[in-house]
GUKE-783894 format. One line per 8 residues: number of its first residue (from 1); for each residue x, y, z of C-alpha. Coordinates in nm, 4 decimals, always signed. Layout:
<rs>
NUM	X Y Z ~ ...
</rs>
This chain:
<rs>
1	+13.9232 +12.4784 +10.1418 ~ +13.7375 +12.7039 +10.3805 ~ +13.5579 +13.0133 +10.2486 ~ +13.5008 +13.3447 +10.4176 ~ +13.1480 +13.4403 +10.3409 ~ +13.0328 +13.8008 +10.4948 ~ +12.8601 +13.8434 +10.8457 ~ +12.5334 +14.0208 +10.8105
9	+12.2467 +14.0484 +11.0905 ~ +12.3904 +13.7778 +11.2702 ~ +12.4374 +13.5256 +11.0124 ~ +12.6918 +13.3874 +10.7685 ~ +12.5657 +13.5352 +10.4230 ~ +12.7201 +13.4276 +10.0751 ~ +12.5592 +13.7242 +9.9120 ~ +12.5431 +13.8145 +9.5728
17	+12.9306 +13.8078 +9.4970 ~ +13.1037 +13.5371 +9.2694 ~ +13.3826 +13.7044 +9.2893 ~ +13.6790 +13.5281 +9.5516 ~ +14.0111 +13.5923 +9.6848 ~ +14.3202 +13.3326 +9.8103 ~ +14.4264 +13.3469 +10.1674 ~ +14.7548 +13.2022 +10.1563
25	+14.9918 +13.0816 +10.4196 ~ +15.2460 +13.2734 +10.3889 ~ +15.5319 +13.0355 +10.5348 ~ +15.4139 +12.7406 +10.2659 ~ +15.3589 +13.0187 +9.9833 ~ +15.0059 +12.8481 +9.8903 ~ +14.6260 +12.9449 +9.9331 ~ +14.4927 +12.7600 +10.2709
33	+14.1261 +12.9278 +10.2321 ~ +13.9333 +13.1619 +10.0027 ~ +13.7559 +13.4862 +10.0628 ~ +13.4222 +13.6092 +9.8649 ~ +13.4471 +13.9565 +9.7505 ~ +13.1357 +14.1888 +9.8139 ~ +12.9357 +14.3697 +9.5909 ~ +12.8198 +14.6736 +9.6191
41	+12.4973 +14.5473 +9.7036 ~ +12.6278 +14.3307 +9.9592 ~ +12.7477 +14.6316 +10.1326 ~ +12.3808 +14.7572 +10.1085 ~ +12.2556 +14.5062 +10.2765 ~ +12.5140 +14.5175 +10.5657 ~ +12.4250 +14.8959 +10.6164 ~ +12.0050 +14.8355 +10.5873
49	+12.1191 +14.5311 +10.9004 ~ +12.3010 +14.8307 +11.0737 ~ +12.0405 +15.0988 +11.0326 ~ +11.7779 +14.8577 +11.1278 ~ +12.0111 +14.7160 +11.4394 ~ +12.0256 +15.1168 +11.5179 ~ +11.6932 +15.1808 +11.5865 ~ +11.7136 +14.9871 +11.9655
57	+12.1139 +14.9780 +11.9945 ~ +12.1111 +15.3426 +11.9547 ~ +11.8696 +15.3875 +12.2505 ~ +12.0114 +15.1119 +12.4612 ~ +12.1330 +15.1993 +12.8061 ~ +12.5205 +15.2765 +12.8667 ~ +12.5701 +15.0115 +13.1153 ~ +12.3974 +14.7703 +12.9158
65	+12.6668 +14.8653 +12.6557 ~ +12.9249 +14.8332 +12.9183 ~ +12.8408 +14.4750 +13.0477 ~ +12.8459 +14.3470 +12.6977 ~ +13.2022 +14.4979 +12.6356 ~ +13.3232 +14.3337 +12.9497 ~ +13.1463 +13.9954 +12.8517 ~ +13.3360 +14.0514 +12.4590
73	+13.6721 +14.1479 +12.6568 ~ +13.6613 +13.7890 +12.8835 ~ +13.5979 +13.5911 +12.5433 ~ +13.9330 +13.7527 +12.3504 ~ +14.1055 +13.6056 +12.6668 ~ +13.9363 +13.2850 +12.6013 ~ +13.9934 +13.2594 +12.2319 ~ +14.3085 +13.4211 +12.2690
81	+14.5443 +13.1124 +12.1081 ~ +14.2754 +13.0684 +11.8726 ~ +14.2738 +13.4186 +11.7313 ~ +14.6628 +13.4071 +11.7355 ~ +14.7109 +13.0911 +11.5818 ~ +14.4650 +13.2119 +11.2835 ~ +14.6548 +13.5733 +11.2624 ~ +14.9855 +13.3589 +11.2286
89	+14.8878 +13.1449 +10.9700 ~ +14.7326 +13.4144 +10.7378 ~ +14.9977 +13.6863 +10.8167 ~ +15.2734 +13.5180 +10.8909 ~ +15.3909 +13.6573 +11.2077 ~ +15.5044 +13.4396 +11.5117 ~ +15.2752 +13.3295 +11.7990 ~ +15.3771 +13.5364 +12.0525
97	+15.3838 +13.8539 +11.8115 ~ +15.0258 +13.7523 +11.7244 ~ +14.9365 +13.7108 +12.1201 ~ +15.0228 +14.0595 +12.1805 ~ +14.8150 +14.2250 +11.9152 ~ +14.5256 +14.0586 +12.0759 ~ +14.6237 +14.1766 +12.3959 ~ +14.7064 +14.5511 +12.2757
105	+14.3180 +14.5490 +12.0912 ~ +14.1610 +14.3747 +12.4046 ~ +14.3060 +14.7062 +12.5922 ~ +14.0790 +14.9281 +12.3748 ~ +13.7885 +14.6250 +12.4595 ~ +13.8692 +14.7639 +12.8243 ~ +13.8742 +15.0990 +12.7958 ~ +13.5309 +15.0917 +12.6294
113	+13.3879 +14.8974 +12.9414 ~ +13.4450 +15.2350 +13.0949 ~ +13.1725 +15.4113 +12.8006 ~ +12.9667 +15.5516 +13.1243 ~ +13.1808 +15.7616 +13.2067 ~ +13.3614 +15.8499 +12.9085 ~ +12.9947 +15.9456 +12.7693 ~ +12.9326 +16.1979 +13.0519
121	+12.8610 +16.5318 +13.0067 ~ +12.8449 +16.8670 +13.1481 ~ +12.6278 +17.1292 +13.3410 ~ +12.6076 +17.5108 +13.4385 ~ +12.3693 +17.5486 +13.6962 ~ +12.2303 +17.9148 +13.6702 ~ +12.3523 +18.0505 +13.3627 ~ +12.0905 +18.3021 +13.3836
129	+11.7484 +18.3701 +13.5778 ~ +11.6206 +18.0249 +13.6444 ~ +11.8143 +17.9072 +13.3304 ~ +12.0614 +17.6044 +13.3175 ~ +12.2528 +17.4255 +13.0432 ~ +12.3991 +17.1195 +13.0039 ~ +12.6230 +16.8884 +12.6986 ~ +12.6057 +16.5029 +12.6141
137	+12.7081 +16.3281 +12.3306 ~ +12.4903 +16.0688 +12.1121 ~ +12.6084 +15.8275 +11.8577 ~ +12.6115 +15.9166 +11.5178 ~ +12.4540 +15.5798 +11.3246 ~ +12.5921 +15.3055 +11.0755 ~ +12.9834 +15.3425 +11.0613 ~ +13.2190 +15.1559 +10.9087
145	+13.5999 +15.0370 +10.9127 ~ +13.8001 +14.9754 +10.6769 ~ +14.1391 +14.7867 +10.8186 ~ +14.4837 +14.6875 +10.6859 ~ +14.6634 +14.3177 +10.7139 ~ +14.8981 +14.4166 +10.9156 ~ +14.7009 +14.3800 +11.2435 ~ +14.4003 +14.1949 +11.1491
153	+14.2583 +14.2286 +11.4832 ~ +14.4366 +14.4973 +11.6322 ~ +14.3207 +14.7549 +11.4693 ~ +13.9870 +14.6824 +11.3853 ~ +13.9551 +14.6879 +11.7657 ~ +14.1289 +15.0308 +11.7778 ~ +13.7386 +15.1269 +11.5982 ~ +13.4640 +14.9260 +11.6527
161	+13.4396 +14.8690 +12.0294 ~ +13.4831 +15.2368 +12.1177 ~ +13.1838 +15.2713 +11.8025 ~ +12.9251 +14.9956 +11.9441 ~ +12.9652 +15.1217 +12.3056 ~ +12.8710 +15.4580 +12.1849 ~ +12.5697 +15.3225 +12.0478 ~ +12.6619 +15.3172 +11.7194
169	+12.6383 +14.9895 +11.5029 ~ +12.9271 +14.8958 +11.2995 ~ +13.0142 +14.7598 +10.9159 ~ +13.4297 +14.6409 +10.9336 ~ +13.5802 +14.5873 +10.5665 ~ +13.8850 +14.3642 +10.6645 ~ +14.1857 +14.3173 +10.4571 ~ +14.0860 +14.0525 +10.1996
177	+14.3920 +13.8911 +10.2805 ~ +14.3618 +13.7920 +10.5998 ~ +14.0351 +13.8030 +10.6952 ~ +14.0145 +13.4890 +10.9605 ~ +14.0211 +13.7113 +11.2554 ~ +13.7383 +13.9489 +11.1725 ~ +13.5275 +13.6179 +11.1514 ~ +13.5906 +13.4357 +11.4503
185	+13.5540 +13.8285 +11.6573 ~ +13.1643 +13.8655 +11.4920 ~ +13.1058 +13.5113 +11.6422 ~ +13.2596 +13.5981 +11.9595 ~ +13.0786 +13.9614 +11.9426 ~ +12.7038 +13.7376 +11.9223 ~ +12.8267 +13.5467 +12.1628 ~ +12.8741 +13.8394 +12.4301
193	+12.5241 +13.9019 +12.3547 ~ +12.5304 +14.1930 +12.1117 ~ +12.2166 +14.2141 +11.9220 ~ +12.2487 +14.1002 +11.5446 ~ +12.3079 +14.3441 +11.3282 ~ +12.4596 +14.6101 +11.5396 ~ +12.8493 +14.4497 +11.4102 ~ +12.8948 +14.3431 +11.0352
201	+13.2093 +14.2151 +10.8764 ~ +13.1718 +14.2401 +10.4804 ~ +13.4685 +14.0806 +10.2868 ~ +13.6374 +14.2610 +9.9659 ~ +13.8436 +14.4980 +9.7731 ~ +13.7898 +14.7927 +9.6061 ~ +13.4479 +14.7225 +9.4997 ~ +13.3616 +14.7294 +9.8774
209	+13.5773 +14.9997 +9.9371 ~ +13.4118 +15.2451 +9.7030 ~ +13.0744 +15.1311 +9.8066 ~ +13.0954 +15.2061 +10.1891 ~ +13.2587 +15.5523 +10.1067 ~ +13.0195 +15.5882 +9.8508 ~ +12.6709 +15.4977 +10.0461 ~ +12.4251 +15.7662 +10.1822
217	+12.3272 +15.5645 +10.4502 ~ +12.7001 +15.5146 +10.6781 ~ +12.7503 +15.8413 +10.8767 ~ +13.1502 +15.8090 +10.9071 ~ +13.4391 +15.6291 +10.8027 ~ +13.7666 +15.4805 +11.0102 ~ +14.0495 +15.3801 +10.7796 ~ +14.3787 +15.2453 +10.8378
225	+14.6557 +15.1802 +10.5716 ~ +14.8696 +15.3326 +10.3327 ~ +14.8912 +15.7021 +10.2256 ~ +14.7890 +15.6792 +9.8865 ~ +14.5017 +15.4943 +9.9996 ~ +14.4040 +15.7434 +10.2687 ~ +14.4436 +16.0077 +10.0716 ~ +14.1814 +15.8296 +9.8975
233	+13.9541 +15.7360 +10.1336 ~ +13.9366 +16.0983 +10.3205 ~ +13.8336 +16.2362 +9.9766 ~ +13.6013 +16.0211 +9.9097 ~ +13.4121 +15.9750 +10.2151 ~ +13.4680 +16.3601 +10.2711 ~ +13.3212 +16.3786 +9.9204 ~ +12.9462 +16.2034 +10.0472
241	+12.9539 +16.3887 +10.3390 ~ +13.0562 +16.1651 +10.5963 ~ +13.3016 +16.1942 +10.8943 ~ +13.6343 +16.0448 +10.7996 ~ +13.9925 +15.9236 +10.9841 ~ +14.2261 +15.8248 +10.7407 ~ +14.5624 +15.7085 +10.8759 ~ +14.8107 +15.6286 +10.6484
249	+15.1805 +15.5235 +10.5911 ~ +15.4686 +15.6068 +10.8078 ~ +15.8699 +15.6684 +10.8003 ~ +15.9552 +15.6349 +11.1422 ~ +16.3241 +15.7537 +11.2491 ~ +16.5245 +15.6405 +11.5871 ~ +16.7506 +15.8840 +11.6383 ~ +17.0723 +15.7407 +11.8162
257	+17.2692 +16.0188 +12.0352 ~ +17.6783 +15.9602 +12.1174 ~ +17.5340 +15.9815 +12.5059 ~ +17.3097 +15.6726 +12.4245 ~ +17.3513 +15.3077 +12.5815 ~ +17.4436 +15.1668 +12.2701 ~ +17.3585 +14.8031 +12.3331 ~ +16.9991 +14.9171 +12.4973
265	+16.9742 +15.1038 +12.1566 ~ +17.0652 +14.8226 +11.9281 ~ +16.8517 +14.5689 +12.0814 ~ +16.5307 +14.7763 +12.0878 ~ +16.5915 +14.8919 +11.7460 ~ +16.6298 +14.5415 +11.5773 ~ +16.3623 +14.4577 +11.7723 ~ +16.1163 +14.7832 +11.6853
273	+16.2788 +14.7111 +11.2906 ~ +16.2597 +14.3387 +11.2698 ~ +15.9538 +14.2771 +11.4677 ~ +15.6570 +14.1047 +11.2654 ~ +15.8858 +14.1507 +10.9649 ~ +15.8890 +14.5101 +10.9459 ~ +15.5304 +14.5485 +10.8560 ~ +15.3957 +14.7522 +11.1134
281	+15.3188 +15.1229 +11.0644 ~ +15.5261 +15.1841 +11.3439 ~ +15.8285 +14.9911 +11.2947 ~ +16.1810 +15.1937 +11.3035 ~ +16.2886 +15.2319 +10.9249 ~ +16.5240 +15.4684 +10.9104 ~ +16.7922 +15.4803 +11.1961 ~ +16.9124 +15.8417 +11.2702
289	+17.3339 +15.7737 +11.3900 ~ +17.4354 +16.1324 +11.5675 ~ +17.7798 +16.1797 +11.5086 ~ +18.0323 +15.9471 +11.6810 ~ +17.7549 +15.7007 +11.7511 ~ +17.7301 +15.5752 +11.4345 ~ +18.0209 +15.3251 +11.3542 ~ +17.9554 +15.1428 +11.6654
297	+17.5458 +15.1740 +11.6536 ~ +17.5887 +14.9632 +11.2704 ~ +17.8393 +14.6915 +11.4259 ~ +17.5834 +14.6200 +11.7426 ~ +17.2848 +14.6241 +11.4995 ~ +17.4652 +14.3739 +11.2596 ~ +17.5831 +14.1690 +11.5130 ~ +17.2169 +14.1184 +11.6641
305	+17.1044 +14.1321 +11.2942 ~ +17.2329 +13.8116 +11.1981 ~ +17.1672 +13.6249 +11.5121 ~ +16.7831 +13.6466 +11.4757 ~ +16.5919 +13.3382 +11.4017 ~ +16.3906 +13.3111 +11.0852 ~ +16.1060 +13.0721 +11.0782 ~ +15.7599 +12.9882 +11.0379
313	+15.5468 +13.1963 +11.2774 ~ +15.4333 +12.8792 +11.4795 ~ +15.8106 +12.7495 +11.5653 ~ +15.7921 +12.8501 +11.9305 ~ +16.2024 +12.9948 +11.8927 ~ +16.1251 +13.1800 +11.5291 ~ +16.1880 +13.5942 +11.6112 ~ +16.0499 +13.6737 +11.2925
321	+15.8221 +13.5460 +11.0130 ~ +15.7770 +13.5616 +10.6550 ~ +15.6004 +13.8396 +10.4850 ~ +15.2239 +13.8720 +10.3823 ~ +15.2511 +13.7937 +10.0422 ~ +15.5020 +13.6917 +9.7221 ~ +15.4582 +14.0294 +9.5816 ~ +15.5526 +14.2127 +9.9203
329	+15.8567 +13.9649 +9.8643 ~ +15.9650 +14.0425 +9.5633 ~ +15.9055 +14.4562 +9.6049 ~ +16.1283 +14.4328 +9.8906 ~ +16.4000 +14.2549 +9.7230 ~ +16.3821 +14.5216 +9.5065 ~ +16.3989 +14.8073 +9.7307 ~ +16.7190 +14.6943 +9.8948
337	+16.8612 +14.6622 +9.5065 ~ +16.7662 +15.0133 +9.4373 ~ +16.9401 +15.0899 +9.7660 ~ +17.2482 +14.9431 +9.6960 ~ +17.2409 +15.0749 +9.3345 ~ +17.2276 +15.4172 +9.4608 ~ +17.5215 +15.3596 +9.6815 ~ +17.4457 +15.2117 +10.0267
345	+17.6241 +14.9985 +10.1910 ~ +17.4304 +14.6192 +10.2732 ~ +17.5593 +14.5374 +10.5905 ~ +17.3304 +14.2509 +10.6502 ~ +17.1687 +14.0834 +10.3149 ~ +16.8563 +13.9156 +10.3765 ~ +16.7438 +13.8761 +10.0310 ~ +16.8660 +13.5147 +9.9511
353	+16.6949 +13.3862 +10.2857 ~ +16.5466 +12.9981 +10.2431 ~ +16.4177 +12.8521 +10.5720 ~ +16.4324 +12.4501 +10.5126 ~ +16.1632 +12.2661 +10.4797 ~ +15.8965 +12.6113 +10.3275 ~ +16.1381 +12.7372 +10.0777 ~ +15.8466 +12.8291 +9.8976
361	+15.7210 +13.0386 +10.1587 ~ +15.7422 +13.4295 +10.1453 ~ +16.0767 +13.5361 +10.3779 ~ +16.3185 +13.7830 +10.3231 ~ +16.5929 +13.7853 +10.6211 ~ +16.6749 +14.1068 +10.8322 ~ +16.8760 +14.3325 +10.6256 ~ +17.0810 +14.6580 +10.7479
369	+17.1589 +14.8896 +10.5039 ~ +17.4220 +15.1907 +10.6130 ~ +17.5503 +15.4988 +10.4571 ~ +17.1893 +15.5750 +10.3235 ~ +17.1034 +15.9505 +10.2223 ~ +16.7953 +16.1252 +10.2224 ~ +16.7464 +16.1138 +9.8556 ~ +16.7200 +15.7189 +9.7677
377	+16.4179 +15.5193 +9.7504 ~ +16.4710 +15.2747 +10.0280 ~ +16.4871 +15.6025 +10.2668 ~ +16.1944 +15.8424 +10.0702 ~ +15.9576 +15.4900 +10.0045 ~ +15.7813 +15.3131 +10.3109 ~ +15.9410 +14.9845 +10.2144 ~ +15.7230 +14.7932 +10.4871
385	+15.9850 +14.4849 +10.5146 ~ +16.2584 +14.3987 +10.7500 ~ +16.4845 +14.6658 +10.6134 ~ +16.6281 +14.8892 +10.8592 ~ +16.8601 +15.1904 +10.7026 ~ +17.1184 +15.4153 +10.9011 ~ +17.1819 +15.7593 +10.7804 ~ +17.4634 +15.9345 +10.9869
393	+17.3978 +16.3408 +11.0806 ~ +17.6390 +16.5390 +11.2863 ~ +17.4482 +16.6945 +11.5103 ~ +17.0521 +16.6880 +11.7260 ~ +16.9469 +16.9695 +11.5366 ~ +17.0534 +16.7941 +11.2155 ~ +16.8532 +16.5205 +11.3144 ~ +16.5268 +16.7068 +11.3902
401	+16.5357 +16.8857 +11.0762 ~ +16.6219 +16.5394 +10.8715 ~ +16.2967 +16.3997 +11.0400 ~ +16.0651 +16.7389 +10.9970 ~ +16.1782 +16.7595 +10.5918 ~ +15.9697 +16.4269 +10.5869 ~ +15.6302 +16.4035 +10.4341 ~ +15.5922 +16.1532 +10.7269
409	+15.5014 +16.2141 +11.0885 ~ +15.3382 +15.9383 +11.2616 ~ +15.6162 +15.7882 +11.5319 ~ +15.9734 +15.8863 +11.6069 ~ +16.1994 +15.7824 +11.8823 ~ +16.5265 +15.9106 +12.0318 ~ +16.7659 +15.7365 +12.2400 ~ +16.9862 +15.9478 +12.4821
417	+17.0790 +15.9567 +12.9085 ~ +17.0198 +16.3274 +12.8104 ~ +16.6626 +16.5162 +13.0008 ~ +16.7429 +16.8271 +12.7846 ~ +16.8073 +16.6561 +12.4448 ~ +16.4566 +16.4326 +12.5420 ~ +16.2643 +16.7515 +12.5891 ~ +16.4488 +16.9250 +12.2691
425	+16.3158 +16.6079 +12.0682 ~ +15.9297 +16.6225 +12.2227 ~ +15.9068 +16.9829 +12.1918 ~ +16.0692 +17.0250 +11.8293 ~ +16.0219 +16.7184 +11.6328 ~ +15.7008 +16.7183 +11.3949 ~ +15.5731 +16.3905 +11.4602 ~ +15.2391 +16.2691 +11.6023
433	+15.3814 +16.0405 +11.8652 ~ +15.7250 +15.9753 +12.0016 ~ +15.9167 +15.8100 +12.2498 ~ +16.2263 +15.8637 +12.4602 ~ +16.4483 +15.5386 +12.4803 ~ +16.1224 +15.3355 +12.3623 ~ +16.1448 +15.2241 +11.9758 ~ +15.7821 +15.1480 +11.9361
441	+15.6082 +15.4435 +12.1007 ~ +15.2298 +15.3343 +12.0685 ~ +14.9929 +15.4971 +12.2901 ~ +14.8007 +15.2901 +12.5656 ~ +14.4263 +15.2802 +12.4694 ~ +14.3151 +15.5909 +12.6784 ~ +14.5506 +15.8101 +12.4992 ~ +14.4825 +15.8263 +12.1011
449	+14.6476 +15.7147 +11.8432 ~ +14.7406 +15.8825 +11.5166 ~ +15.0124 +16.1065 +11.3110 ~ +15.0783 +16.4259 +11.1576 ~ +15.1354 +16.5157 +10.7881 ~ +15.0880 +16.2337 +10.5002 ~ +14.9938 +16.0056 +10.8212 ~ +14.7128 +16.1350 +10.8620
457	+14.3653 +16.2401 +10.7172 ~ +14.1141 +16.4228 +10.9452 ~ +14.0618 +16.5677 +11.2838 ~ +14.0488 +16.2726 +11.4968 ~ +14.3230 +16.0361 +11.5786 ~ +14.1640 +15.6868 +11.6644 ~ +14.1040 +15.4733 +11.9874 ~ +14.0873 +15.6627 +12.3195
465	+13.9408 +16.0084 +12.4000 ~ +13.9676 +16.0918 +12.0313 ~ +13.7233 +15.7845 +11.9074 ~ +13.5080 +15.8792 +12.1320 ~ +13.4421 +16.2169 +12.0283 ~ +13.4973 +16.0690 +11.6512 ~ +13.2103 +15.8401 +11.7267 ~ +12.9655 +16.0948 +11.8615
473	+12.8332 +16.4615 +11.8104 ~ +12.7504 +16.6947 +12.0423 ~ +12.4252 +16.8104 +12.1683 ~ +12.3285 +17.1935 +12.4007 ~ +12.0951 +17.1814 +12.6346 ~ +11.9462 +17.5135 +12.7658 ~ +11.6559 +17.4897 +13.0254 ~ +11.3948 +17.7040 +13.1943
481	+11.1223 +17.5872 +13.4214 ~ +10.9087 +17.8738 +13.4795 ~ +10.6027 +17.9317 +13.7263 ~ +10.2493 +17.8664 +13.5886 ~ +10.2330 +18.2497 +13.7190 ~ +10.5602 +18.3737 +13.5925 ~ +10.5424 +18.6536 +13.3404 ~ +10.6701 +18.6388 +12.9927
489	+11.0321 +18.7213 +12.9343 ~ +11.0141 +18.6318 +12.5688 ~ +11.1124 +18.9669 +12.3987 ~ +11.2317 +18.9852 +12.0474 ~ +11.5991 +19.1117 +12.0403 ~ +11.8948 +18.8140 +12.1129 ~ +11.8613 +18.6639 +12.4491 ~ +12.1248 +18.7982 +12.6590
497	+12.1876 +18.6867 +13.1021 ~ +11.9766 +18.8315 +13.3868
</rs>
């Protein structure tokens, strides 16, 4: 059984730990590798490899930043079956859904290339009697990641190639449970020709966790994953000081207008609900039916419900996977229970799903629950499973307030032929990013990425213009160059223009 051991200064390290972790399969429903579990000291040594790393990354030349990013992007194209096949086997999500999170990180890969100019700063020429000023921005130091299992490589690339081309150096605490990714993308990282030390993957759970927001010696902190947990994380790395973007969980809503092209609706949102199994932070949950949309919406969603192929992630005609884990199961199982407890109606029942030959392996099919109401659990919880729910409002305005009365804000979508009820939606909705007739509305990587209310912790969203300005501080520059022969100007009251 292969073990994930922690990348530090350019090596495999065991460290100190004794403490290890399954990585199952999640089709078979059994272990297929093990990772080790750092210590706190373990993290310590990661961040003295980083701070040491710092002392010539930090100084290193922007376009010698750039060249290795482009020489890092051209390996993820390489490697890119290998990275998917390893995401697949460990998450459980097909090939192809796999293939497109490395493509959708390998953007950000891209976008960092371009760290000369995103890095440039600005000057006044004159600002007063032989005076000029001008901005830049510098890295910050050691900063670290801390990433979810839902994209083990996508978002960890949403942080640490915007960091490193900054001229930062980087510590990444993967999820435990899928940590195959992260491994082979610090191999590929040395093999680009970034000097050891300046990336560091460190395996573990909450042990690891608590020592990276605990540690004087990492300057910020990028987290992705549920609200309870970010919630954490901003207070405690908020608490030591440090610089901290927390983004956590999500409800997103597709609201469904009677002007809508139903079928165009119902196979984007089974796709944007079902994809990857529903655990994405921007899946659609909760389907939003606007009055006399709604009877027809549920039969085209149940009819493309129940056609959808569940598999193994590697059968080339599988649509969906299983789910990460038995326990992610079993809580789903249980959610769509509660729902139909409290009174909503189970269109589609994937709870009993067996695919032949792995029925020990984690699935639960696509289920459609309708007649849901704002005040049961599989509506108010983020179930993060193939569960899709449709609650039915009369009217847009209905809609937008069911949506803003959410703790939730991170994506939203409405479907409608209407210009004026698009630009209603955009301009009313509370919600960090949304899309008109597209489910899933993710931003490309030189926009930024990130919610509002309980989905998210900080100032900065992540990726894009926003990482780059999480990444770095800010420095003023005010000049003189006076003649040898000049006389003094220095007086004692506050400066002021000549």
């Amino acid at each position: 059984m292969t073990t994930y051991d922690h990348w530090i200064a350019g090596a495999s390290v065991s460290g100190e730990s004794d403490r290890f972790a399954d990585v199952y399969d999640p089709a078979v429903g059994a272990p297929k590798s093990q990772v080790r579990l750092a210590t706190a000291g373990d993290v310590d040594a990661a961040v003295q490899a980083a701070a040491a790393a710092y002392e010539t990354w930090g100084e290193s030349s922007v376009t010698a930043r750039s060249r290795i990013m482009f020489d890092f992007r051209q390996l993820l194209v390489e490697h890119e079956d290998e990275l998917a096949a390893i995401i697949s086997s460990e998450h459980g999500k097909t090939l192809d859904d796999a293939k497109g999170e490395v493509v959708r990180g390998r953007e950000v890969v891209e976008f960092a290339a371009g760290i000369p100019q995103l890095l440039k700063g600005e000057f006044s020429d004159q600002v007063s009697g032989g005076v000029d000023s001008h901005t830049f921005r510098q890295a910050i130091g050691v900063v670290a990641g801390i990433t979810p299992f839902n994209f083990p490589i996508m978002v960890p690339l949403w942080m640490h190639p915007v960091a490193i081309a900054c001229g930062n150096t980087f510590i990444l605490k993967p999820s435990e449970r899928d940590p195959g990714a992260s491994d082979l993308v610090a191999r590929l990282y040395q093999q680009a020709g970034l000097p050891d030390g300046v990336f560091n993957v460190v395996h573990g759970d909450k042990v690891a966790v608590d020592a990276i927001l605990e540690h004087p010696g990492i300057a910020a902190v990028s987290f992705v994953g549920s609200t309870p947990i970010a919630k954490y994380v901003h207070e405690g790395a908020s608490r030591t000081g440090k610089r901290v973007q927390a983004l956590g969980g999500a409800k997103n809503h597709a609201v469904v207008m009677p002007d809508a092209d139903l079928d165009f609706a119902a196979d984007h949102i089974v796709a944007a609900g079902y994809g990857s199994a529903g655990q994405r932070c921007m899946a659609i949950s909760a389907v939003v039916a606007v009055g006399p949309a709604a009877d027809t919406l549920v039969d085209k969603i149940r009819e493309r419900s129940t056609g959808l192929k569940v598999s193994v992630g590697t059968d080339p005609d599988a649509e969906m996977g299983p789910v990460v884990t038995a326990a992610s199961r079993d809580r789903i199982v249980d959610y769509i229970g509660q729902g139909e407890d409290a009174g909503a109606k189970v269109v589609v029942d994937g709870r009993d799903l067996v695919v032949e030959g792995h029925e020990e392996g984690f699935f639960v099919g696509p289920t459609l629950l309708d007649q849901v109401t704002t005040d049961m659990s599989v509506y108010t919880d983020e179930i993060f499973g193939p569960v899709l729910t449709v609650l039915r409002v009369p009217t847009l305005d209905a809609a937008i307030e069911l949506i803003n009365s959410n703790p939730y804000g991170n994506g939203t979508a409405v479907f409608t032929s209407s210009g004026e009820v698009a630009r209603t939606f955009q301009r009313k909705v509370h919600v960090g990013m949304i899309g008109i007739n597209v489910p899933v509305p993710v931003p490309m990587a030189f926009h930024s990425f990130g919610g509002w209310k309980d989905s998210l912790f900080g100032d900065h969203h992540i990726h894009g213009p926003e990482g780059v300005r999480f990444y770095t501080q800010a420095k003023v520059v005010t000049t003189r160059w006076p003649h040898v022969s000049e006389d003094s100007l220095a007086q004692l009251n506050f400066p002021t223009a000549h």
